[in-house]
KEKE-153508 format. One line per 8 residues: their letters; for each residue x, y, z of N, C-alpha, C. Coordinates in Angstrom, 1 decimal. Layout:
<pts>
A) X/Y/Z/X/Y/Z/X/Y/Z | ...
</pts>
This chain:
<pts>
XXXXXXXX) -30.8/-34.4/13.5/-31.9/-33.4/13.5/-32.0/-32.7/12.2 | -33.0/-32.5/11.6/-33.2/-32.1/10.0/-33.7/-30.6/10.7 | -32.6/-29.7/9.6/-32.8/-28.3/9.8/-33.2/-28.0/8.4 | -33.8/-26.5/8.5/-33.8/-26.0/6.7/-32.9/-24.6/6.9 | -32.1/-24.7/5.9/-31.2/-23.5/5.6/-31.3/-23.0/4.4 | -30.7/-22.0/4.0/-29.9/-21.6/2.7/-28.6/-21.3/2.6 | -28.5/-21.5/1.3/-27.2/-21.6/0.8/-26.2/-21.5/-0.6 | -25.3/-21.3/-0.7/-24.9/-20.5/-2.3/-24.0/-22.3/-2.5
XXXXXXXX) -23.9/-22.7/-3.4/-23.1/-24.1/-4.1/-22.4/-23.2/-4.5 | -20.7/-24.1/-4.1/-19.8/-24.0/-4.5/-19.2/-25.2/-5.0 | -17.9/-26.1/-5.2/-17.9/-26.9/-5.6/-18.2/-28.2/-5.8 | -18.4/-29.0/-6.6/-18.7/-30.2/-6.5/-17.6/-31.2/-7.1 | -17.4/-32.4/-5.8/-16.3/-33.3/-6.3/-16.4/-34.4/-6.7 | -16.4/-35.5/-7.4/-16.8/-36.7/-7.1/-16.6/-37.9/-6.0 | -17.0/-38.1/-5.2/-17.1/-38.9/-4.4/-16.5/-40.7/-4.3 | -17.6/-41.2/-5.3/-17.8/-42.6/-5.6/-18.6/-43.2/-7.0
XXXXXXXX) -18.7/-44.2/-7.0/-19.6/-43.9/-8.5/-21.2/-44.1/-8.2 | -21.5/-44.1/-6.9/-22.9/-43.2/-6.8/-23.4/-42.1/-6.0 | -22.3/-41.6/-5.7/-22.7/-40.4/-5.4/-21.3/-39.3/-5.5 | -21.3/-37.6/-5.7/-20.5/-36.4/-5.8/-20.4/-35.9/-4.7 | -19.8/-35.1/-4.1/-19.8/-34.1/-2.4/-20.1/-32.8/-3.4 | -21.4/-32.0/-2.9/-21.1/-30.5/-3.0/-21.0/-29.9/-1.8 | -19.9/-28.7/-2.0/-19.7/-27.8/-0.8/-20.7/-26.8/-1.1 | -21.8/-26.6/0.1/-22.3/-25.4/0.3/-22.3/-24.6/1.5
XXXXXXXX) -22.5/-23.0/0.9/-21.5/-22.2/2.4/-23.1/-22.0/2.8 | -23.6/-22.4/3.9/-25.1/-22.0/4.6/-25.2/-20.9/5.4 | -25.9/-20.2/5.4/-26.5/-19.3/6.2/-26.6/-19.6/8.1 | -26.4/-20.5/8.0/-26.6/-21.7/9.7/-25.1/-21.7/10.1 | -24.6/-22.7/9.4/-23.6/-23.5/9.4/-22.2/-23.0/8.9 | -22.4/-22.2/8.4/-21.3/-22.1/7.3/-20.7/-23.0/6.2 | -19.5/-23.5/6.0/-19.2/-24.3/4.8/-20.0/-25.8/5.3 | -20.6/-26.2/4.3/-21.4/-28.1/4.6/-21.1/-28.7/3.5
XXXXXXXX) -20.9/-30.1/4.0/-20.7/-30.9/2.9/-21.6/-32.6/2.8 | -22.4/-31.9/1.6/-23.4/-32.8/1.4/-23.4/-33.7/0.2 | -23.8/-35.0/0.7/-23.7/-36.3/-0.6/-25.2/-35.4/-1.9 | -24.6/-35.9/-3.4/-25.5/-35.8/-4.1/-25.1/-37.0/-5.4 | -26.6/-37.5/-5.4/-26.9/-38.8/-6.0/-26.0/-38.6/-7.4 | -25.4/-39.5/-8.0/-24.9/-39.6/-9.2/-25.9/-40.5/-10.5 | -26.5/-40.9/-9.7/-27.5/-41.7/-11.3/-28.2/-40.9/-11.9 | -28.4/-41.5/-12.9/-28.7/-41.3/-14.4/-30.9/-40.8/-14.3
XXXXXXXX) -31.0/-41.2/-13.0/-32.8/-41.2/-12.8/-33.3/-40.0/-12.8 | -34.6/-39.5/-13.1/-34.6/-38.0/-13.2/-34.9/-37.2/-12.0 | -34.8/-37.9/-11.0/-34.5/-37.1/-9.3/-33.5/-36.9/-9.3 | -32.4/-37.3/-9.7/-31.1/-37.3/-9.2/-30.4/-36.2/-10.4 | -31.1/-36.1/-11.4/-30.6/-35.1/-12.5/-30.7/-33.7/-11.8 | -32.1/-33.8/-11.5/-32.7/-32.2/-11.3/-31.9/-32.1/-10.0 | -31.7/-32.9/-9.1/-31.1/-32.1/-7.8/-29.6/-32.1/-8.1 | -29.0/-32.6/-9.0/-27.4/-32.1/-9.4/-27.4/-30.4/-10.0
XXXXXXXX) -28.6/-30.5/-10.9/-29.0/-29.3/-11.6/-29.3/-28.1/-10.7 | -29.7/-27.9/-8.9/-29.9/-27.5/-8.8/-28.5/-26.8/-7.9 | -27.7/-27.6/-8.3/-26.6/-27.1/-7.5/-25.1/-26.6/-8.6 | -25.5/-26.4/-9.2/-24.6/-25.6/-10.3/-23.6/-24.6/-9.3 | -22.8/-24.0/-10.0/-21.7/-22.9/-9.1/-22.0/-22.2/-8.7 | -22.6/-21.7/-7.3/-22.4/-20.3/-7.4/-24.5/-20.3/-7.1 | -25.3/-21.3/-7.7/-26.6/-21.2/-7.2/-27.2/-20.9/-5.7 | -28.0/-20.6/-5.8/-28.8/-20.3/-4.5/-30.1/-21.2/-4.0
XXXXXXXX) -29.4/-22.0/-3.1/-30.7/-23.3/-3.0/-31.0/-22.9/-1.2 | -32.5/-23.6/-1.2/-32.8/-23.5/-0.1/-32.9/-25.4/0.5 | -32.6/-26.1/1.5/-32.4/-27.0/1.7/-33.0/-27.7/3.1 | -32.9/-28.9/3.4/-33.5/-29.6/4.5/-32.2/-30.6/5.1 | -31.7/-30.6/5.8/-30.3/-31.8/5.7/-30.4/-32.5/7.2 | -30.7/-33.5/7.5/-30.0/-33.8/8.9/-28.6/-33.7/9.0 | -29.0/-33.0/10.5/-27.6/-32.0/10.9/-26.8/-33.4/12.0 | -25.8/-33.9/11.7/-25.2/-34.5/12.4/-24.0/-33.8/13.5
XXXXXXXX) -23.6/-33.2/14.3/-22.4/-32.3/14.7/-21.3/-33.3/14.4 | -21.4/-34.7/14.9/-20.1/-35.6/14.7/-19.8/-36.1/13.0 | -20.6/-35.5/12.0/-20.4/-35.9/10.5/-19.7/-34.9/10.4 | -18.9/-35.6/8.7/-18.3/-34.1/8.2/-18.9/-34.3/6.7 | -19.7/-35.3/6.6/-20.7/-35.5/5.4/-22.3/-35.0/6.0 | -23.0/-34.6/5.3/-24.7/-35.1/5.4/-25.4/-35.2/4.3 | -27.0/-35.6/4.6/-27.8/-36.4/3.9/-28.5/-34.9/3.6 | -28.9/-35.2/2.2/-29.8/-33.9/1.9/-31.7/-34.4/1.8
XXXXXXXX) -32.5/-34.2/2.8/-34.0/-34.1/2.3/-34.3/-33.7/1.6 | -34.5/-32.9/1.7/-35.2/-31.8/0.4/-34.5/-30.9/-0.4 | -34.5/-30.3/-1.1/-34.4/-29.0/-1.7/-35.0/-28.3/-2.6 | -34.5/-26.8/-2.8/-35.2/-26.2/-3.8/-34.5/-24.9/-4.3 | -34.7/-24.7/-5.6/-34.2/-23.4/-5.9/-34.7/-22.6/-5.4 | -33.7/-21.2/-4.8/-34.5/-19.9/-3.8/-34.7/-19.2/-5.6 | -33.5/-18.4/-6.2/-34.0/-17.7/-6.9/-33.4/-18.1/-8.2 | -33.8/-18.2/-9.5/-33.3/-18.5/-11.1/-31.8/-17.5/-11.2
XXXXXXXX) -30.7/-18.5/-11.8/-29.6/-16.8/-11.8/-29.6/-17.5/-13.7 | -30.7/-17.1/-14.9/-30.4/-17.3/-15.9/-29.4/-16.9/-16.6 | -28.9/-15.8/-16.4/-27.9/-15.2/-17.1/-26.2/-15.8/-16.6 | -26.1/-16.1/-15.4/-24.8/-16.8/-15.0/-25.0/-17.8/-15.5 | -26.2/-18.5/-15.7/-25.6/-20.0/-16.0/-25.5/-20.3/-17.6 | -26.1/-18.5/-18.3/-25.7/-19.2/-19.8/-24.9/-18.0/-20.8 | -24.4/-17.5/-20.1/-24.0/-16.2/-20.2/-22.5/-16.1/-20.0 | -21.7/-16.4/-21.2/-20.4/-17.1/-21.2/-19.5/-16.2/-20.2
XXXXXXXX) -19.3/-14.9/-20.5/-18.8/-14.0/-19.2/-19.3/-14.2/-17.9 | -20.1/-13.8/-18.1/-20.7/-14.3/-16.4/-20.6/-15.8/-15.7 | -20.9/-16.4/-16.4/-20.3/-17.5/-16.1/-18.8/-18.4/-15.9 | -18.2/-17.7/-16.5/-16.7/-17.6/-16.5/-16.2/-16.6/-14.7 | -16.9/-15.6/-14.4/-16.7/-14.8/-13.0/-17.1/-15.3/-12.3 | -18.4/-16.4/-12.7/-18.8/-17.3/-11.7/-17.7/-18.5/-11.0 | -16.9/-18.8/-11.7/-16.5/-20.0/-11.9/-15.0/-19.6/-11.2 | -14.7/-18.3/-11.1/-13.7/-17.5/-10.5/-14.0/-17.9/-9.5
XXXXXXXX) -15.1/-17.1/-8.5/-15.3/-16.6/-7.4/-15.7/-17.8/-6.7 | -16.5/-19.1/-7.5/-16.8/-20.2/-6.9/-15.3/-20.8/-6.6 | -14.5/-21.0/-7.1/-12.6/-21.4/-7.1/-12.2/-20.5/-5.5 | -12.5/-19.3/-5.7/-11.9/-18.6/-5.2/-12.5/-18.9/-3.6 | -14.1/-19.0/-3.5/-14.4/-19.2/-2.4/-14.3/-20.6/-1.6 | -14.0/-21.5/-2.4/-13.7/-22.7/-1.9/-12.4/-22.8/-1.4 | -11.7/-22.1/-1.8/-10.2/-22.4/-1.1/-10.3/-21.1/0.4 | -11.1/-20.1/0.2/-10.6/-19.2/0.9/-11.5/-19.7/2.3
XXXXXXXX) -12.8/-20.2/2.0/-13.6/-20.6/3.3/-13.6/-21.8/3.5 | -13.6/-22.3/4.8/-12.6/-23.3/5.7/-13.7/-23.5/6.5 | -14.2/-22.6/7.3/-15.0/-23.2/8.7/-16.1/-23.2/8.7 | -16.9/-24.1/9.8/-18.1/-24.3/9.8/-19.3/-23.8/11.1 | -19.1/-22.4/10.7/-19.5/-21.7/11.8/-20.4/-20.5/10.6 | -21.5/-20.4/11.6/-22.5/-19.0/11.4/-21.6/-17.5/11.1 | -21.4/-17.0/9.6/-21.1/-16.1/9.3/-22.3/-15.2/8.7 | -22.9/-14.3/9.5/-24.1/-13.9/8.1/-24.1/-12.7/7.3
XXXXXXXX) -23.2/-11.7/7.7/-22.5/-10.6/6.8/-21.6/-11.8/5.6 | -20.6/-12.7/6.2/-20.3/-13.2/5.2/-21.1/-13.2/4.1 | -22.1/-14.4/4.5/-23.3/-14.8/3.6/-24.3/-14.1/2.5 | -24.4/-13.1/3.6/-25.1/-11.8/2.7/-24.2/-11.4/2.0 | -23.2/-11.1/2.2/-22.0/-10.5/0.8/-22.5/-11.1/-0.3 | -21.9/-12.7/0.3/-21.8/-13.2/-1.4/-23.2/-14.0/-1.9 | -24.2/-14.3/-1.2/-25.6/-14.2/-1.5/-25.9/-13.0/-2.4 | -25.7/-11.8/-1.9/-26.2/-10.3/-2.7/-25.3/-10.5/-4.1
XXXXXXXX) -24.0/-10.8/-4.2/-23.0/-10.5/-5.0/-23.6/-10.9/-6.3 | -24.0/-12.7/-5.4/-24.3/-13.5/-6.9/-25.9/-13.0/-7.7 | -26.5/-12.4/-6.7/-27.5/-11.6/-7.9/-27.3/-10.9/-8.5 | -26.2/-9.9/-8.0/-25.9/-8.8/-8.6/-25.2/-9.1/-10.1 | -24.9/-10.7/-10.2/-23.4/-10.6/-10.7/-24.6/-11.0/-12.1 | -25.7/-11.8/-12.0/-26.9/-12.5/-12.8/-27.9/-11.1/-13.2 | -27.7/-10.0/-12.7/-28.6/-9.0/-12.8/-28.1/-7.7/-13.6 | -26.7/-7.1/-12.9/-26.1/-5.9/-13.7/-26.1/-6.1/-15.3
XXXXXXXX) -25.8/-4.8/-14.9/-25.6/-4.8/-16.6/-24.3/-3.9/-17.0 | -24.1/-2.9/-15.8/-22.9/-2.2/-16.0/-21.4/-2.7/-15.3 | -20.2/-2.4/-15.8/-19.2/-2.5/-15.2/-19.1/-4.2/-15.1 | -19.3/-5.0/-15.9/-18.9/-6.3/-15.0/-17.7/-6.5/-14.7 | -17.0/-6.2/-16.3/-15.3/-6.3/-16.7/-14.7/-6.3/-14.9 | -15.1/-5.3/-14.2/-14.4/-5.1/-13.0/-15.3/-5.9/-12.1 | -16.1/-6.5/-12.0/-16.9/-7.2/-10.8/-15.9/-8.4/-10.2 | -15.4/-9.1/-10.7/-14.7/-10.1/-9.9/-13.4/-9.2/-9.0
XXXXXXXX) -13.0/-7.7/-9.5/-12.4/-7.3/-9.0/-12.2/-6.6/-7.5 | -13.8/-6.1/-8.2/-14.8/-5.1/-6.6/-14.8/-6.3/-5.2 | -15.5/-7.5/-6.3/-15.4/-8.5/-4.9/-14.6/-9.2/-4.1 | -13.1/-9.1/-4.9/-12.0/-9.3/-4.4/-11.5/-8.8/-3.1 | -11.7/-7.3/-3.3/-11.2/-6.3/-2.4/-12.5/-6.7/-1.2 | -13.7/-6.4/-1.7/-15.0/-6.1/-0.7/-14.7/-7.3/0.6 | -14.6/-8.8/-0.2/-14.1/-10.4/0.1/-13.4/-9.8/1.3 | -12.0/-9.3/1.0/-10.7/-8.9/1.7/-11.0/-8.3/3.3
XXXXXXXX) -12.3/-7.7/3.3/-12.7/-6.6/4.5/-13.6/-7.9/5.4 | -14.4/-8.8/4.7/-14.9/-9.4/5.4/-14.1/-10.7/6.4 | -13.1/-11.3/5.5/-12.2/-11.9/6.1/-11.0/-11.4/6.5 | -11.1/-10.2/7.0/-10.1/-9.5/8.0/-8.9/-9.2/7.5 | -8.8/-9.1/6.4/-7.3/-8.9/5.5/-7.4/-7.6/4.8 | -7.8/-6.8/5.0/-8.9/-5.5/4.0/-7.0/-4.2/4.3 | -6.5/-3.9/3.3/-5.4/-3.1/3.6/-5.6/-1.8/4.9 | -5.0/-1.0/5.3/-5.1/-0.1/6.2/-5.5/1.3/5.8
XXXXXXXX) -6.1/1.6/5.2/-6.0/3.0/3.9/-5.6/4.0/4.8 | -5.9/4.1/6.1/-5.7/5.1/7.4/-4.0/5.5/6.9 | -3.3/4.1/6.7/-1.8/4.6/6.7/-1.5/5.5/5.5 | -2.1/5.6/4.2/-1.5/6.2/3.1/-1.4/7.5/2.9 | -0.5/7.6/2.0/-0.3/8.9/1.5/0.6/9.3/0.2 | 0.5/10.2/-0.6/1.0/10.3/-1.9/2.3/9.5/-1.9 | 2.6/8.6/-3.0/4.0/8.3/-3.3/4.4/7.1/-2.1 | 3.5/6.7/-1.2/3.6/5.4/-0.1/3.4/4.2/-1.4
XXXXXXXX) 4.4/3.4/-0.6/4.6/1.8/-0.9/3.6/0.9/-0.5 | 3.0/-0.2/-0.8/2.3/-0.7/-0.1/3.0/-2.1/0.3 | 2.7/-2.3/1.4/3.9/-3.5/2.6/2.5/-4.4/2.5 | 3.0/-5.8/1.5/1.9/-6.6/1.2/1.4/-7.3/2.3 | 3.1/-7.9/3.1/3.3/-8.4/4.4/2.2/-7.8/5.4 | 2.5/-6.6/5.9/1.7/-6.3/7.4/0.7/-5.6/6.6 | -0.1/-5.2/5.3/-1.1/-4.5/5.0/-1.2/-3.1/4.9 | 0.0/-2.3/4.9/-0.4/-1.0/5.2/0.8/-0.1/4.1
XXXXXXXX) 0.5/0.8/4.1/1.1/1.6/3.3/2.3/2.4/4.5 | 3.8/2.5/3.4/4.7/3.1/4.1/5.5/3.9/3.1 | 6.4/5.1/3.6/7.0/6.0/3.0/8.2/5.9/2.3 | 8.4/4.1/3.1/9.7/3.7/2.4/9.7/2.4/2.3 | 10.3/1.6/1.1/10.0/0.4/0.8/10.2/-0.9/2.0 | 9.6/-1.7/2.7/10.0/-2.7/3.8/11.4/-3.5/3.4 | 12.0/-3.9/4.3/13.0/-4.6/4.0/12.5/-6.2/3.8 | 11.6/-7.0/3.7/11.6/-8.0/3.3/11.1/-8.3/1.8
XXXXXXXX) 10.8/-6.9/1.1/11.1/-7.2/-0.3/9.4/-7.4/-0.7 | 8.5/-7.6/-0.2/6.9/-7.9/-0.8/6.2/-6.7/-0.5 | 6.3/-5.8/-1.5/5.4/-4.3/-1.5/5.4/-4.2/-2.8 | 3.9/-2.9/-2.9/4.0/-2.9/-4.7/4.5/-1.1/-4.4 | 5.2/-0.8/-5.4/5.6/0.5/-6.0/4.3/1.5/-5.7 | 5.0/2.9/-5.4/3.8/3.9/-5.4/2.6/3.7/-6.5 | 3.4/3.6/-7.7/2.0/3.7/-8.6/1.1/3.1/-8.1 | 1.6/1.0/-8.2/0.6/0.2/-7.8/-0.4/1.0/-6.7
XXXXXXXX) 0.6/0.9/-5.6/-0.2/1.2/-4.5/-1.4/2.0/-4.7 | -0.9/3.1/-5.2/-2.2/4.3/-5.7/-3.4/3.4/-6.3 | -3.2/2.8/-7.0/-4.6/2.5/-7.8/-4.6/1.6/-7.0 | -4.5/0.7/-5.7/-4.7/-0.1/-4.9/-5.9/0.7/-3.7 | -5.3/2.2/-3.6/-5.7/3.3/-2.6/-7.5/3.5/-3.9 | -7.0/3.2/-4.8/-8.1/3.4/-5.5/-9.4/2.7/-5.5 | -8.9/1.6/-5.4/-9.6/0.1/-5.3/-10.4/0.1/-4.3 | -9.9/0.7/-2.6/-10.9/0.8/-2.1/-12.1/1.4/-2.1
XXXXXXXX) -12.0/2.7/-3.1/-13.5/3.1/-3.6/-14.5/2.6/-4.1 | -14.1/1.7/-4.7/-14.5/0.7/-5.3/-16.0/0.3/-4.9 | -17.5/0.2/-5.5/-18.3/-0.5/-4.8/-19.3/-1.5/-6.0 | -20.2/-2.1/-5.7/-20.7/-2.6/-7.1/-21.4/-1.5/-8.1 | -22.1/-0.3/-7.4/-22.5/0.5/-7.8/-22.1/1.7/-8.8 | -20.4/1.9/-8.4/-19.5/2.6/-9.3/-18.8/2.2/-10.2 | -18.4/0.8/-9.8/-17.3/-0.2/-10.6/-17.1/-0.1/-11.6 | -18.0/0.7/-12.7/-18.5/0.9/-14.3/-17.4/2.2/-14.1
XXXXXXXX) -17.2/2.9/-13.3/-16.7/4.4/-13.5/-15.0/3.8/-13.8 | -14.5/2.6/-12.7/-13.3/2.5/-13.0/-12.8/2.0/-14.6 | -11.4/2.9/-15.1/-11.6/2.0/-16.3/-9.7/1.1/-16.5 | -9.2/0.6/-16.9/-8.2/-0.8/-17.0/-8.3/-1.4/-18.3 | -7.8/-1.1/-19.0/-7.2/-2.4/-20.0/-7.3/-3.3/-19.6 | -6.7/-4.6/-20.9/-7.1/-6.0/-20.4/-5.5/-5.8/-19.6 | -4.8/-5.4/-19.7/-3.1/-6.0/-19.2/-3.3/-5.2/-17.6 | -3.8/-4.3/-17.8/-4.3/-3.4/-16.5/-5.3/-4.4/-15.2
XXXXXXXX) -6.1/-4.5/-16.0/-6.6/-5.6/-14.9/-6.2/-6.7/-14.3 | -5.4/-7.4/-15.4/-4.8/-8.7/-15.3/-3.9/-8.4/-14.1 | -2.9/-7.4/-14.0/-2.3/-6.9/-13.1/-2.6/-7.1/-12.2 | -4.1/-6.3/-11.7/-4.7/-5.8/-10.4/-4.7/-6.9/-10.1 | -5.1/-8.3/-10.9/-5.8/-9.7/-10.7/-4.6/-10.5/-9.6 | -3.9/-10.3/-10.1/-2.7/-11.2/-10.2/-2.3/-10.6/-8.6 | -2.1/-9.1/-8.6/-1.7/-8.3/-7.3/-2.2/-9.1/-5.8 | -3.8/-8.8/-6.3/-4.6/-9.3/-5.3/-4.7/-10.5/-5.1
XXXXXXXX) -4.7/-11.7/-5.6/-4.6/-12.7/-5.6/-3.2/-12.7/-4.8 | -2.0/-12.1/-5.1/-1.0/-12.6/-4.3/-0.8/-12.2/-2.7 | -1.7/-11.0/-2.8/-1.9/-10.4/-1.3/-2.7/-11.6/-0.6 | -3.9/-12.2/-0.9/-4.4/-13.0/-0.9/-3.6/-14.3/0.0 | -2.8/-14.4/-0.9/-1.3/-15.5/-1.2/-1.3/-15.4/0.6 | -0.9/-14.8/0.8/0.5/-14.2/2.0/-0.6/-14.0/3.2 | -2.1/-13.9/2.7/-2.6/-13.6/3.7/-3.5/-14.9/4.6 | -4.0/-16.0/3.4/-4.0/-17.1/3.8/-3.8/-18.3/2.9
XXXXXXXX) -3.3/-19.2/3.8/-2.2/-20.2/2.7/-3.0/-21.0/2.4 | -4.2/-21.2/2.4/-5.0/-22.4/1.7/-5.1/-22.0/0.4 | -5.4/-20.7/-0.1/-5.3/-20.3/-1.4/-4.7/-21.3/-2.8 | -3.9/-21.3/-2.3/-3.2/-22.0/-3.1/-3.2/-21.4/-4.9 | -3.1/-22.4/-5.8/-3.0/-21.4/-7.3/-3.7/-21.7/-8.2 | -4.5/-20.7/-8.7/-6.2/-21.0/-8.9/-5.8/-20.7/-10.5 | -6.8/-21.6/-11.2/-6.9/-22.0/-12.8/-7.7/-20.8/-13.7 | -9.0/-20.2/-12.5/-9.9/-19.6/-13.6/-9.5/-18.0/-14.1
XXXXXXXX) -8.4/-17.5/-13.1/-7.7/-16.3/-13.6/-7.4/-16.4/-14.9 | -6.6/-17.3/-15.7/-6.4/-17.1/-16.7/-7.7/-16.6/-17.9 | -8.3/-17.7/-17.4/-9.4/-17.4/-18.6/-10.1/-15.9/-18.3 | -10.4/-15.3/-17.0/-10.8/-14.0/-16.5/-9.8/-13.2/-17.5 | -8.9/-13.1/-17.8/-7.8/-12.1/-18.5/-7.8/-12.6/-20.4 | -8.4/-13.4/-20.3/-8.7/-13.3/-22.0/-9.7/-12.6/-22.5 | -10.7/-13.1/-21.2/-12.2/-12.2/-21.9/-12.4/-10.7/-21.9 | -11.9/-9.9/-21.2/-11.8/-8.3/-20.8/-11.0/-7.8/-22.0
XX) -11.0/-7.5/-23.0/-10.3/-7.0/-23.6/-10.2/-5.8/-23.5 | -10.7/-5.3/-22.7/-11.3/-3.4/-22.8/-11.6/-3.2/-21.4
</pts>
């Protein structure tokens, strides 16, 4: 049955030598995985082109429930993100959050707060102008609330530990050893203020960020194990010098 949805591209693998799999997270469906032509013809160019990292396409696919591949009809670009795709920074966060969401989303079910997050995020990310340095960081945490891992802030209080294990701040360090130190914690308690709107207010050195990067990412870790250990952090921590 051929449905029309939308949807953000996220990765693309190669398949065979005539055709790649891209993963797109749909608005319907949730994560889908659709064949895309590999030749050299100029149909097959433009619809590879329209699936870059992180783009926003609108699409037609027969929906098979027993596939775990499908066929793409049609498609089309919903909106231009010029600046992600040539905009070495931004494109570099792109290339994060696309890493990042491919390992963290799994199922194939109707999420639409999901959707809308990271649908809104990726204009935001093609459109601001202020604070980016911290944008992959805001969406980290923001990410964290939507997939049910969001810390407890309810628990904290001056000089509390943060217990990476069960998510909540405590007065005294846990005995199985995975909490960050008051300070961390504080600027963790900080984090949650955090929105795309203010993000410019927060400020971090590059060694400062790297930190937060690495923190979260490990909370991340512990919280779900597909994660596994992602490549584009590094390059995120060269570019922020400030």
């Amino acid at each position: 049955m051929y449905e029309r949805m939308q949807g953000v591209a996220l990765r693309t693998i190669r398949h065979n030598d005539k055709n790649a799999i891209v993963h797109v997270y749909t608005d319907t469906h949730g994560l889908l995985a659709f064949l895309l032509p590999q030749s050299t013809g100029k149909a097959a160019r433009m619809k590879r082109a329209l699936f870059q990292p992180l783009s926003l396409v609108e699409l037609v696919a027969d929906i098979v429930p027993s596939r775990e591949i499908f066929h793409i009809r049609e498609c089309r670009c919903l909106m231009p993100l010029p600046q992600i795709h040539t905009d070495p920074v931004r494109n570099a966060i792109a290339m994060f959050l696309t890493e990042l969401l491919s390992h963290v989303i799994q199922e194939q079910e109707r999420n639409m707060p999901l959707f809308s997050f990271i649908t809104g995020s990726v204009q935001l990310l093609d459109k601001e102008k202020e604070g980016i340095a911290n944008f992959h960081i805001c969406f980290l945490y923001n990410l964290g609330i939507l997939i049910g891992i969001e810390p407890d802030t309810s628990t904290y209080s001056r000089g509390s530990y943060f217990d990476m294990v069960n998510g909540i701040f405590s007065p005294t360090p846990p005995l199985h050893g995975r909490y960050l130190m008051p300070e961390e914690a504080e600027v963790l308690m900080k984090l949650s203020r955090m929105t795309y709107s203010n993000m410019h207010l927060f400020r971090f050195n590059r060694r400062d960020r790297s930190r937060l990067l690495d923190l979260m990412l490990s909370y991340y870790s512990l919280h779900n194990s597909s994660l596994g250990t992602l490549r584009s952090p590094e390059v995120l921590s060269e570019l922020f010098a400030d």
